[in-house]
C-alpha positions as CSV (number, residue, x, y, z in Angstrom):
1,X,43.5,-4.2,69.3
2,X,41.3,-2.5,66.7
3,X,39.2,-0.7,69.0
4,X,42.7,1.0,70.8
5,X,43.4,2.4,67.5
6,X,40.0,3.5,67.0
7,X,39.8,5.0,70.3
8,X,43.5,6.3,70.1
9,X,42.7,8.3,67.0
10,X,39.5,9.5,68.4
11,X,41.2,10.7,71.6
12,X,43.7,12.4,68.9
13,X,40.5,14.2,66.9
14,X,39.4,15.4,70.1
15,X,42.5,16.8,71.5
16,X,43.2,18.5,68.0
17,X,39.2,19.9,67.9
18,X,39.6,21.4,71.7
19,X,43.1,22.6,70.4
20,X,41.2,24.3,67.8
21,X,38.6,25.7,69.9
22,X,41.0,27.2,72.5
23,X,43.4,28.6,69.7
24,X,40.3,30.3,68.5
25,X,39.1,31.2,72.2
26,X,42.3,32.8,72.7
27,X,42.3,35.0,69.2
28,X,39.2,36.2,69.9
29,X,39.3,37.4,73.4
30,X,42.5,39.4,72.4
31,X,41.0,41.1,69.4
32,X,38.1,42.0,72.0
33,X,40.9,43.4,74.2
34,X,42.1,45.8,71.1
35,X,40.8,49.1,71.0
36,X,38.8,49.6,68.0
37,X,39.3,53.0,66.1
38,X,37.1,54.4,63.4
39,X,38.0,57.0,61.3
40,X,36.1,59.4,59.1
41,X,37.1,61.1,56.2
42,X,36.6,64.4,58.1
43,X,38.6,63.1,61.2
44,X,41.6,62.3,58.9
45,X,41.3,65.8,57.6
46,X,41.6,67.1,61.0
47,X,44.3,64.8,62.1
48,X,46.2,66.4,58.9
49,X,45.2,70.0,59.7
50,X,46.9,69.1,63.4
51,X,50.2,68.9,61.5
52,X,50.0,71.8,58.8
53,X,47.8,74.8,57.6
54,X,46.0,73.3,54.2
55,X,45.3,74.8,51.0
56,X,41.9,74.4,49.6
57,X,43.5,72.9,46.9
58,X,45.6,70.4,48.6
59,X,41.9,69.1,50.4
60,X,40.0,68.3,47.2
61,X,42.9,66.7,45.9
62,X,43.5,64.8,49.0
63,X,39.9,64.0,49.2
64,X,39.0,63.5,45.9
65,X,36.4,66.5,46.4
66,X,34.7,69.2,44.3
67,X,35.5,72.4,45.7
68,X,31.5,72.9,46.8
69,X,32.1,69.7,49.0
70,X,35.8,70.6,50.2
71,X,34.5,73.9,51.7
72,X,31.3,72.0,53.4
73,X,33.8,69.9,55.3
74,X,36.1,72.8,56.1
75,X,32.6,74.4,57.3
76,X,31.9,71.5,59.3
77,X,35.3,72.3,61.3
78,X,34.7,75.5,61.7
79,X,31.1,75.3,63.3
80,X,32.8,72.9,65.8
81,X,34.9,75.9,66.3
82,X,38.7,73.6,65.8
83,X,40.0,75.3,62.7
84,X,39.4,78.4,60.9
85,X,39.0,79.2,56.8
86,X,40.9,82.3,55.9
87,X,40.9,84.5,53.1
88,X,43.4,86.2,51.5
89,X,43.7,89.5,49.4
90,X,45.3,86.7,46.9
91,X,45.5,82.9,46.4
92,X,43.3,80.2,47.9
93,X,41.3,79.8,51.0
94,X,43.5,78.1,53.6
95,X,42.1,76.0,56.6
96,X,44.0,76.2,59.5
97,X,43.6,74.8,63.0
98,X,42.0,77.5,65.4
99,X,44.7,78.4,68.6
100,X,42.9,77.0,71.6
């Protein structure tokens, strides 16, 4: 009678294991079925220009950047030819996204 509950708890360890192991299985394969998005600082900057013209101002405070740095990346988006830095008589430099 011993070795029944011995081989009953066994039989319970293993079940719970492969339990485990599909549970685990099963998380993985979906998180290899999600689509993966990464995100650069310069991309997020773009994403925001999509939704309103930007002060130089408003970039190096959203950034955290020195105004040297804040008008490398605006440069960056205008080589790529998707926004544009203009220049007023007065005020700031504003980025905004070029018309297609």
């Amino acid at each position: 009678m011993k070795k029944s509950k011995k081989d009953a708890n066994r039989k319970n360890k293993v079940k719970s294991y492969n339990k485990q192991i599909i549970s685990n299985l099963e998380e993985k394969s979906s998180f290899s079925r999600q689509k993966l998005k990464f995100e650069t600082p310069i991309d997020r900057l773009y994403n925001q220009l999509k939704k309103s013209d930007l002060k130089l101002s408003a970039i190096m405070n959203t950034f955290d950047l020195d105004r040297d740095q804040a008008l490398a990346w605006c440069e960056v988006l205008t080589n790529k030819e998707l926004a544009e830095l203009r220049y007023g008589l007065f005020g700031e430099p504003i980025l905004k996204l070029k018309a297609e």
